[in-house]
C-alpha positions in Angstrom: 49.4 70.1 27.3 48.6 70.4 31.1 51.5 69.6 33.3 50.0 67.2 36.3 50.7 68.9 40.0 52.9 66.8 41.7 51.8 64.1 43.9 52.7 65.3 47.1 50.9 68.5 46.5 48.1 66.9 45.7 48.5 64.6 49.0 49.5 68.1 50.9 46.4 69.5 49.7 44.0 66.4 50.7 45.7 66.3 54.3 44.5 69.4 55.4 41.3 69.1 54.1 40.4 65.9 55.6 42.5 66.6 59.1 40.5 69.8 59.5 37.1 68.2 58.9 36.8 71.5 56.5 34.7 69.6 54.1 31.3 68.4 56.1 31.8 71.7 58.3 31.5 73.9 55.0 28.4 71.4 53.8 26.7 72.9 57.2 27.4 75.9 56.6 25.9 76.0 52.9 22.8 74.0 53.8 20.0 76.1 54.8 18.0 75.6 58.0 14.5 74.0 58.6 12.9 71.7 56.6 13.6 70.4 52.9 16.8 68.7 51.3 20.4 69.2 52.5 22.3 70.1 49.2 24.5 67.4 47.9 27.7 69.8 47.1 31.0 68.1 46.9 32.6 70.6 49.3 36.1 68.2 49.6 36.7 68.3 46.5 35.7 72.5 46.4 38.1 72.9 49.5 41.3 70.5 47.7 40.3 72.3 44.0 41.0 75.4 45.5 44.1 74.9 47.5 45.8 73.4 44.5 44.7 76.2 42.1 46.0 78.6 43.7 49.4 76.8 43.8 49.1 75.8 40.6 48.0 79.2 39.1 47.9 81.9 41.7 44.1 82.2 41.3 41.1 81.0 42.9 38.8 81.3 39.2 36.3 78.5 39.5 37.3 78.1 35.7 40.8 77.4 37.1 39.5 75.0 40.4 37.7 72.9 37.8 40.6 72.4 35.6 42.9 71.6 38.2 40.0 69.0 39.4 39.3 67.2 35.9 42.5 67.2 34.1 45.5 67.6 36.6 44.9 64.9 39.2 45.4 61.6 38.5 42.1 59.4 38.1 42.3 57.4 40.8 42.7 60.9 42.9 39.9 62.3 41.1 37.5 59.1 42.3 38.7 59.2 45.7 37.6 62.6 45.3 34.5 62.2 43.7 35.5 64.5 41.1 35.1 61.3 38.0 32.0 58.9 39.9 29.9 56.2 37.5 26.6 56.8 37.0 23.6 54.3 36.8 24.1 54.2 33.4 27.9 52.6 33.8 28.8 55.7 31.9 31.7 58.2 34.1 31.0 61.4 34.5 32.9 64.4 35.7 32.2 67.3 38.0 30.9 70.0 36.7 31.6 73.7 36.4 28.3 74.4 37.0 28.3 72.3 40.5 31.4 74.8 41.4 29.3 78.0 40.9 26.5 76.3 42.5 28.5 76.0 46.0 30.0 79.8 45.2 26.3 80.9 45.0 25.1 79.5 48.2 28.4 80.9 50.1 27.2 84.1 48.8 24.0 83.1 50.3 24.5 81.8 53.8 28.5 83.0 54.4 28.6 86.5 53.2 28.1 89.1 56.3 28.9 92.4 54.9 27.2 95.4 55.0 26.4 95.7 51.7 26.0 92.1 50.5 24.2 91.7 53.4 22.5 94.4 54.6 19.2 93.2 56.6 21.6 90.8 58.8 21.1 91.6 62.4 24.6 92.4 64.4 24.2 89.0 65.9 24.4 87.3 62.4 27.2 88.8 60.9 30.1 87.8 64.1 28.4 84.6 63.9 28.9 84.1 59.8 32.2 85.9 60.5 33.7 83.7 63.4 32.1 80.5 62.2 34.2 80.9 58.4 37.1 82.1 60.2 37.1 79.4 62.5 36.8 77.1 59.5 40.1 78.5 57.7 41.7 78.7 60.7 41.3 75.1 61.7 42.7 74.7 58.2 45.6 77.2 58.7 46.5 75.3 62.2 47.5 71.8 60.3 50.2 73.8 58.3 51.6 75.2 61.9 54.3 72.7 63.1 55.3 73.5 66.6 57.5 76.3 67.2 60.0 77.5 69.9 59.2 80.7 69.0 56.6 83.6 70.7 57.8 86.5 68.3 55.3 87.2 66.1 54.9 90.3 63.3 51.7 91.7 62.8 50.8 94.4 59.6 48.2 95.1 57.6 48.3 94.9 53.9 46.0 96.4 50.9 44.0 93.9 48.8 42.1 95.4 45.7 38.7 94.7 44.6 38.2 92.9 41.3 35.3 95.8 40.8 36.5 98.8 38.9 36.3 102.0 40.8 33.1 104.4 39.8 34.3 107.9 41.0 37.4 109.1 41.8 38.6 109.2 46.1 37.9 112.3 48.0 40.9 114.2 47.4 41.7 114.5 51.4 41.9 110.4 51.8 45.5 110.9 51.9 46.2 113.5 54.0 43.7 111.8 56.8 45.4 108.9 56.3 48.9 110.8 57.1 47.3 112.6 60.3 46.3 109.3 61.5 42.7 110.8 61.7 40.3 107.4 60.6 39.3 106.9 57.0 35.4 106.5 55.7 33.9 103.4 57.3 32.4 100.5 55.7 28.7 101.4 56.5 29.6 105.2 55.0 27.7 105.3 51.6 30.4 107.5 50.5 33.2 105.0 50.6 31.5 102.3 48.5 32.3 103.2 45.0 32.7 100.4 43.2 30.5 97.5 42.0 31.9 95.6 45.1 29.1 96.6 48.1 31.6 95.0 50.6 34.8 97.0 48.9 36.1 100.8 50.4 38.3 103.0 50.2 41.8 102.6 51.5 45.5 103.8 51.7 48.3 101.8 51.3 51.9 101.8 50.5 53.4 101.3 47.0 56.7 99.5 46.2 58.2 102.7 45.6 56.8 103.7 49.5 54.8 106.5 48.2 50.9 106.2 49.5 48.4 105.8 47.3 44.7 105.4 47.4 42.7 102.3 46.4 39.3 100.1 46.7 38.8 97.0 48.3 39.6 95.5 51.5 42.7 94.9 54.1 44.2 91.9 55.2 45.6 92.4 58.7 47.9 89.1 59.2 50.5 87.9 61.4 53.4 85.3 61.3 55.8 83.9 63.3 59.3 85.5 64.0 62.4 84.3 65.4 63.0 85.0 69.0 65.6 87.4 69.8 68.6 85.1 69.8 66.8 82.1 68.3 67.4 80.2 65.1 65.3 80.9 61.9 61.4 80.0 61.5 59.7 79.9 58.3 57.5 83.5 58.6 54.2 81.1 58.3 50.9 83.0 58.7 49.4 82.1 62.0 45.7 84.0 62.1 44.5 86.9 59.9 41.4 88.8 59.7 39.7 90.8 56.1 38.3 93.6 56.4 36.8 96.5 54.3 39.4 99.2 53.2 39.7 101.9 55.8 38.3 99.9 58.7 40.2 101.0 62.4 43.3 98.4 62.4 42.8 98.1 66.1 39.8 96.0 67.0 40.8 93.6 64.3 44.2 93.2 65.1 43.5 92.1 68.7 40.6 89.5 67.3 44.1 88.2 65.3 46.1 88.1 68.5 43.3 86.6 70.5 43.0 84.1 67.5 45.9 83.0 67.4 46.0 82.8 71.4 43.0 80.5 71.2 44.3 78.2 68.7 47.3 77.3 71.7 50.2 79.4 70.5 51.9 81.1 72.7 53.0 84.8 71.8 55.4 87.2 74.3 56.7 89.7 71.9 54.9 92.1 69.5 56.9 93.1 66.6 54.4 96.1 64.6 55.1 99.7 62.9 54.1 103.2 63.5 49.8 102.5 62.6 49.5 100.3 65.8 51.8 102.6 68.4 50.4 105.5 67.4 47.5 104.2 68.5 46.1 105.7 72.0 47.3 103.2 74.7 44.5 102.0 76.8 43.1 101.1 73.1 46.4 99.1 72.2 49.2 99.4 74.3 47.4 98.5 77.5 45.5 95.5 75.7 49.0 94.0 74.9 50.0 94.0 78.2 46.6 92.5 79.9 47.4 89.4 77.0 51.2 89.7 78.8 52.5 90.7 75.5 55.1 93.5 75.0 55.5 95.6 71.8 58.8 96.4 69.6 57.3 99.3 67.4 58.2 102.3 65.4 57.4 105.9 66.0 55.0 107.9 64.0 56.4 111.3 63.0 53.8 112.7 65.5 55.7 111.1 68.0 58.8 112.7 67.7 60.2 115.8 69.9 60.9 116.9 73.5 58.4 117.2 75.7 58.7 118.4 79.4 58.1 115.7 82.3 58.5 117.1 85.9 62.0 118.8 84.6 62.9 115.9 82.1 63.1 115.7 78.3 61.2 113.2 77.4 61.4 111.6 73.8 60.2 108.3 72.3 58.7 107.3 76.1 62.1 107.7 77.6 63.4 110.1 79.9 66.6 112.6 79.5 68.6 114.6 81.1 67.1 118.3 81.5 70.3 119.5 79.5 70.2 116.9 76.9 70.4 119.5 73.6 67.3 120.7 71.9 68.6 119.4 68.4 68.4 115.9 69.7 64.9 116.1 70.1 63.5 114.8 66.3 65.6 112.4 64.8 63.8 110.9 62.0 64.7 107.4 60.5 65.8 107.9 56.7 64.0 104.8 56.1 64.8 101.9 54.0 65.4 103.7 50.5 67.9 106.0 51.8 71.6 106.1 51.6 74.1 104.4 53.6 75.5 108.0 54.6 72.0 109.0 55.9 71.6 105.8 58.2 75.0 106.1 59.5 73.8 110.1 60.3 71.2 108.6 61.9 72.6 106.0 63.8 75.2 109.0 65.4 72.5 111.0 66.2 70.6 108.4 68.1 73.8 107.3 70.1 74.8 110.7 70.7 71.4 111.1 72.3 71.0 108.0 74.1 73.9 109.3 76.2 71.6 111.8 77.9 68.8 108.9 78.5 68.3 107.9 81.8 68.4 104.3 82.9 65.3 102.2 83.0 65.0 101.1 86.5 61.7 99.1 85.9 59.7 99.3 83.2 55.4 100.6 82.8 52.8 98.5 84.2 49.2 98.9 83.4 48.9 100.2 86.6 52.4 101.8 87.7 54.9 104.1 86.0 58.6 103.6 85.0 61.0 104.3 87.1 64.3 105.8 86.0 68.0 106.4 87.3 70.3 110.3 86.3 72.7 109.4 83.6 75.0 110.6 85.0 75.2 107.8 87.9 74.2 105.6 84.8 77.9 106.7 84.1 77.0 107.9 80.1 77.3 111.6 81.0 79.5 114.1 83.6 77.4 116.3 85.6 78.6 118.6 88.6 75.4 118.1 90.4 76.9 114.5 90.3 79.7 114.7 92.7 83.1 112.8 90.7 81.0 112.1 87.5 82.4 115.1 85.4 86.1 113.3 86.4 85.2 109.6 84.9 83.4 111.4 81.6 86.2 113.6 81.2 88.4 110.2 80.9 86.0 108.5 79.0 85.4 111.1 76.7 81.6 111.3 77.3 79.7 114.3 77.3 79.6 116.5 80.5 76.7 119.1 81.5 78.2 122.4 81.7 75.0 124.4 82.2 73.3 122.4 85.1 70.1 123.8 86.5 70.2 125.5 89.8 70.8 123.2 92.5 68.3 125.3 94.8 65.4 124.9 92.1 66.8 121.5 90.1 63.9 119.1 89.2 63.5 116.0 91.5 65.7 114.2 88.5 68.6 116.3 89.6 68.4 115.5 93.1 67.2 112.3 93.7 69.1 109.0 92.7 65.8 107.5 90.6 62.5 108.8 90.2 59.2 108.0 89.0 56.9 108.5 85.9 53.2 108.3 85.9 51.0 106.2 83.2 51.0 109.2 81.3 54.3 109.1 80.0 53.6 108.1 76.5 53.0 104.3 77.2 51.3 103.8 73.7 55.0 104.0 72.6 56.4 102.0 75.5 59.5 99.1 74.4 61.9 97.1 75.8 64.9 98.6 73.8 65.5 102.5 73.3 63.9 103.0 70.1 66.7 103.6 67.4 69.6 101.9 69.2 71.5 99.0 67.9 69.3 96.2 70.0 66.2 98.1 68.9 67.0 97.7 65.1 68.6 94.4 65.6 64.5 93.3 67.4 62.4 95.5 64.9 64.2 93.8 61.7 62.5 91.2 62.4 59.6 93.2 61.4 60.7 92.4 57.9 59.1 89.1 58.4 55.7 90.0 57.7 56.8 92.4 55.2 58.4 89.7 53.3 55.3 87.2 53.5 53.3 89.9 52.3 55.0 90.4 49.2 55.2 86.7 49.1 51.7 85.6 48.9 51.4 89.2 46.4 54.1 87.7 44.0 52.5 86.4 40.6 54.8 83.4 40.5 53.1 81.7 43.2 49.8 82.7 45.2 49.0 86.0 43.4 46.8 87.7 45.8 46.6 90.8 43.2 43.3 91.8 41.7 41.7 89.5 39.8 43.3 86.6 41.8 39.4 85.9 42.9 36.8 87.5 40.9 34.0 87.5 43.4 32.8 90.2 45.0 31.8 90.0 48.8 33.3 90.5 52.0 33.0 86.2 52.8 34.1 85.2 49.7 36.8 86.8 49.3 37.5 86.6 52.9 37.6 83.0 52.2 39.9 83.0 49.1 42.5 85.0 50.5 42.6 82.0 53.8 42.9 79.4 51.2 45.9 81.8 49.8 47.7 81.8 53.4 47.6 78.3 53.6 48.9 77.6 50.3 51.6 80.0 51.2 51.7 78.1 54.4 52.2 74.6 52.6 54.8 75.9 50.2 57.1 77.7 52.8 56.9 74.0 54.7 58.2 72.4 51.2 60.7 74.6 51.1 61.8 74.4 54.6 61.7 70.8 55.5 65.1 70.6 56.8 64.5 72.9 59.6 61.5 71.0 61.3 61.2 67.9 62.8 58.9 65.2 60.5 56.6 63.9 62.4 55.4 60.7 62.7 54.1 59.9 58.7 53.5 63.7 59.2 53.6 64.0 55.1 53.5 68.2 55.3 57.0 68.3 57.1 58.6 65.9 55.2 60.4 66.3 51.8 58.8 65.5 48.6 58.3 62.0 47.9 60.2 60.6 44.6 58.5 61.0 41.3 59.1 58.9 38.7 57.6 61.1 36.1 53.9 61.0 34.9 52.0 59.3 31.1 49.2 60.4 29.5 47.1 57.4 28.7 45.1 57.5 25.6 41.0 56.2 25.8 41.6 52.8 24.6 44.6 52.4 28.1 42.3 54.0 30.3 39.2 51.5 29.0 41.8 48.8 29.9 42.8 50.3 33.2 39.1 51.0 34.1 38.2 47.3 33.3 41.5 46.4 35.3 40.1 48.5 38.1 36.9 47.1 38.2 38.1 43.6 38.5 40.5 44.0 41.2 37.4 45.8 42.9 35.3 42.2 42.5 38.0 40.6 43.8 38.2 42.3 47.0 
């Protein structure tokens, strides 16, 4: 026997549907132009089937949607619906499965705008299908978004597998370009599309064990919200997000997720992302955050470690050192999370040893000026005779002091000048707030975690399941537009969970607790024949 969903998810599900305007928007969107009859598709109760399957089930199987629709809702739901309607014949009828594939059919028809569902659309026509859908789901996403004190946000990029089976094997050198950072095949590459999915390529992405592995299908590049540095906890709700094929640059996207999210009235200041997005070149990412006055918290990619020489200083990780800082200090990499405490603690010496030779920030990188930066040793975190009384005060502190200084006579401006100045080509794609590795670096880029946790939440099979088979369509819209409907259950259930740390609103039902149950009955025919008939009369009556 079918449990029934309880009635304040059901009410959830229907307030965001109908506060959105989701419903008549989508019946545009599947009716075709020009002359001739505008489909009757009941796209509410589509848009409510689906939210509630996937929290009921963790799928978005039309099978599933018109199950939820017919037998878990209660009947008066199901009329207000449209779901159960009378006929001429006074006989009820229920929706069909048939009228669910019909309104999967025409998305296929007038929503997809992928390259290989799709592939006589003009350029024009596939942003258009793309932003209008998007803009759709996102109206939706925006009612499960109470206000927030926050501007941190996390922002990563996550693997979602076709339903298609994979024809041929990967080229064997996926990996390997994945690891050099060098771009994978693109969507419009025949060699990528090897599966029965035309929309679907080839992709790397990280198992649970944090080996990399290859796969086929598409990427979901999301962000949520995140704490502010000293500020209280937030739910990590998804905030904007963005499918694309497997292997597609992260870049472009990612700022149309930003920008997204910027449109829809949130405000973001800080940037919390890992080594894909600061490795990136800066005037493609770095320099963009700053023109949206947002800074970044990010990792380093293993590319980015080492010394390098800057006008006499050793620079590492976009920060400047002293000249005589020593050459094993230069690559320190992070054990990671798998590794032992004794290897983090190793770490964690190795970076504060270090950060004793950095010199002081003065003011940070602009898109148009450099950093400027102050000699440790009048920072007062090293001793160094060209530092007149320095070598004293580390002595008694115990710090390090310099005892092979460069040449006074041929010293780098460092040496002799009380700050000096970098140029734009300092590593800036790389640029932070806090020296990366430091205690106030790991204490921001935790926070990171957020993102990494709501990805494994949606991914988890008790409740959204956004594994493969979770939608068995193929398509870049369609599955585009199951994976939104996923976020916003996600969305709606981290709100039900949460409701003590927002503020109800006024009869704001989505962040307020559930409402008392008293426990459900299955009526036989014969009660419903009397509760119809009971219906009916109180319907005259009015």
């Amino acid at each position: 026997m079918i449990t029934p969903l309880h009635p304040s998810v059901i009410d959830r599900a229907i307030e965001v549907v109908d506060r959105s305007l989701a419903a008549p928007r989508l019946l545009v969107m599947l009716s075709p132009t020009g002359r001739g009859r505008r489909p009757s598709y009941n796209t509410n109760a589509f848009l409510v089937g689906s939210l509630l399957s996937v929290q009921w089930k963790g799928t978005l199987v039309l099978r599933d949607v018109h199950r939820v629709l017919t037998q878990l809702l209660p009947v008066d739901t199901q009329r207000r619906l449209g779901v159960r309607t009378t006929g001429k014949d006074g006989e009820e009828h229920l929706i069909t499965e048939d009228h669910l594939y019909a309104i999967s059919d025409a998305m296929a028809r007038y929503i997809e705008w992928g390259a290989g569902t799709q592939p006589d659309l003009t350029p024009d026509e596939r942003v258009r299908r793309r932003e209008q859908l998007l803009e759709l789901l996102h109206d939706m996403l925006a009612v499960t978004l109470p206000p927030t004190e926050s501007t941190s946000r996390a922002i990563d990029g996550t693997g979602i597998r076709s339903y298609a089976r994979q024809r041929r094997a990967a080229p064997s050198d996926l990996l390997a370009r994945d690891a050099a950072g060098d771009p994978l095949a693109q969507p419009d590459d025949p060699d990528s599309q090897i599966s029965a999915d035309p929309d679907a390529t080839l992709g790397v992405k990280t198992r649970k064990d944090g080996q990399r592995e290859v796969y086929s299908g598409y990427e979901l590049q999301a962000m949520v919200r995140v704490r502010c540095r000293d500020g209280k906890y937030v739910p990590p709700l998804f905030e904007s997000f963005e499918l694309t094929p497997a292997g597609t640059g992260i870049v472009e996207v990612s700022l149309r997720v930003l920008d997204r999210a910027i449109a829809m009235g949130h405000t973001i200041t800080d940037l919390l992302a890992d080594r894909h997005y600061s490795y990136k070149a800066a005037p493609h990412w770095y320099y963009e955050l700053l023109a949206r006055g947002i800074q970044q918290h990010v990792d380093l990619h293993p590319k980015d470690q080492g010394f390098r020489d800057y006008d006499g200083m050793k620079m590492a990780a976009a920060w400047m050192h002293c000249p005589c800082t020593p050459d094993r200090l230069g690559t320190i990499t992070d054990p990671g999370p798998t590794a032992t405490e004794e290897a983090h603690k190793a770490f964690i010496a190795l970076i504060d040893e270090r950060q004793q030779y950095a010199f002081r920030r003065v003011a940070r990188q602009t898109a148009t000026t450099g950093a400027r930066w102050e000699c440790p040793a009048l920072n007062g975190t090293v001793g160094c005779p060209l530092r007149q009384g320095t070598v004293e005060v580390a002595q008694l502190n115990g710090l390090p002091v310099i005892v092979e200084p460069p040449d006074p006579a041929t010293a780098p401006k460092c040496c002799t000048q009380r700050t000096v100045s970098t140029g734009l080509d300092a590593q800036a794609k790389i640029e932070q707030e806090h020296y990366w590795g430091s205690k106030k670096w790991r204490k921001r880029y935790n926070h990171r975690t957020y993102i990494e946790g709501a990805f494994g939440n949606v991914k988890n099979p008790t409740p959204e399941n956004v594994e493969r088979g979770f939608v068995r369509v193929f398509g870049l819209g369609r599955v585009t537009f199951a994976i939104g409907i996923a976020l916003i259950a996600c969305n709606l259930r981290m709100l039900r969970g949460n409701t003590e740390l927002l503020a109800p609103g006024d009869g704001d039902l989505l962040v307020e607790a559930d409402a008392h149950c008293h426990g459900f009955m299955f009526v036989t025919e014969e009660e419903e024949a009397l509760l119809a008939a009971h219906r009916a009369s109180r319907q005259r009556a009015a």
